[in-house]
Structure formats: structure tokens, C-alpha cells
Wavefront OBJ file of the C-alpha trace (Angstrom):
o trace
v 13.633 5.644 31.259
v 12.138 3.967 28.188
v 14.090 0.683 26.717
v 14.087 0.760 22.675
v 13.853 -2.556 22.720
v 10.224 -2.197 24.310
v 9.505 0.457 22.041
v 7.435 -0.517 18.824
v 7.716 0.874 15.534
v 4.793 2.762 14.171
v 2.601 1.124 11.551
v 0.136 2.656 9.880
v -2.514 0.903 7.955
v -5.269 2.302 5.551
v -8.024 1.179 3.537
v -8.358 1.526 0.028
v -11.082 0.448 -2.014
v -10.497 -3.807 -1.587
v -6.689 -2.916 -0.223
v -4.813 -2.484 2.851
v -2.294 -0.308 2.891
v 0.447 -0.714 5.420
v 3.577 1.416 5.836
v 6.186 2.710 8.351
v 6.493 6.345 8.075
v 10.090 7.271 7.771
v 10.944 4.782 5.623
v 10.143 3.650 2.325
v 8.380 -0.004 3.937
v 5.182 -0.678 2.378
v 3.356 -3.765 2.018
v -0.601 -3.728 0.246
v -2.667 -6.567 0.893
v -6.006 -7.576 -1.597
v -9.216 -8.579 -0.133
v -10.030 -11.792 -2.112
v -13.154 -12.633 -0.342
v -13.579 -15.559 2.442
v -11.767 -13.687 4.939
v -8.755 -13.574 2.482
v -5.615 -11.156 2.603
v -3.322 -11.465 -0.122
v -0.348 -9.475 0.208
v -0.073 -8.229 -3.538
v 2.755 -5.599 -3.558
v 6.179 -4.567 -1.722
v 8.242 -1.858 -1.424
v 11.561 -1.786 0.741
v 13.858 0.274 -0.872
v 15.773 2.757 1.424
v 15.996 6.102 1.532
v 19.302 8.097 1.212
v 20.776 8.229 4.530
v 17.654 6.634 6.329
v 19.007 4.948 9.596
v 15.758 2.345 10.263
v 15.227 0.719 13.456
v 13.498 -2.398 12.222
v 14.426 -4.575 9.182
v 12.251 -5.315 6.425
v 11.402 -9.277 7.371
v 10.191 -7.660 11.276
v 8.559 -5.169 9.078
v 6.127 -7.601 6.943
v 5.351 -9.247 10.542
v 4.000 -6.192 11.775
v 2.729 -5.416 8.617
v 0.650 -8.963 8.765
v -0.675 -8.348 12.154
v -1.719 -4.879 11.481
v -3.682 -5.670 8.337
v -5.301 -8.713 9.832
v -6.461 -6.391 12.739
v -7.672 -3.730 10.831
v -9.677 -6.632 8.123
v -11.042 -7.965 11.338
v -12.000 -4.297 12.167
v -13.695 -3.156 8.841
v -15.815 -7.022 8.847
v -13.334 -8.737 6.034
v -12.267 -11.373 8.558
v -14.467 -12.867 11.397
l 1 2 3 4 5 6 7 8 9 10 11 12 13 14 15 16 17 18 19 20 21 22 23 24 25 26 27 28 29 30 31 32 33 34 35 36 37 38 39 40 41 42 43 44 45 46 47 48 49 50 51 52 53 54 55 56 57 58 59 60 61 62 63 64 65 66 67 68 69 70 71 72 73 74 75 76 77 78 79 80 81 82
């Protein structure tokens, strides 16, 4: 038996050009973060409208904290942040 409240949502991150791109399929979450240099992230653009009908497990505030985590780990990955 698997608990939903152990179960985490699926984030997807992806790199474009000086950008990370972070979203949670099934929803219309989506958070882009700027590389300003210096190990810097600047989240830059947001997008939390809902969908028609779109039941989402997480809310948009849990959302940008996953969203944060995820794009620091993949900066960290790609060399933007030590």
C-alpha cells in the first residue's frame, strides 16, 4: 500500500539557454528561473493558472518550494552553482 502523503509530485526541470524551466505536468504550474551569474537563480516568471476541471494534488506555494529545490539541483548539476 502506498500513502499519498509519501508520494511526491513530479517536477520536471529543463534548461534553456541561461533559464530553468520548472513545471508540474498536469497542471498549468510553471516557474523559470534566470542565471545571473555568481551562482545566481532569479526566479523571473510564473504561471499558476488552472486548468478547467484540473483536480491538483499540491498547491501553488508547495509548488514554488519544489520548484526552488529542483532548479537549485539541476544549477548545481549543469556547474551554475558550486
Amino acid at each position: 500500500m502506498i500513502l499519498s502523503w509519501f508520494r511526491k509530485p513530479k517536477i520536471v526541470t529543463e534548461v534553456a539557454g541561461n533559464e530553468i524551466v520548472v513545471t508540474l505536468p498536469g497542471t498549468n504550474f510553471r516557474v523559470i528561473y534566470t542565471h545571473m551569474g555568481k551562482g545566481q537563480l532569479v526566479a523571473n516568471s510564473f504561471s499558476s493558472a488552472k486548468r478547467v476541471g484540473e483536480k491538483s494534488t499540491i498547491t501553488f506555494p508547495k509548488f514554488l518550494a519544489l520548484a526552488w529545490a529542483a532548479a537549485n539541483a539541476k544549477a548545481r548539476e549543469i556547474g551554475w552553482v558550486v
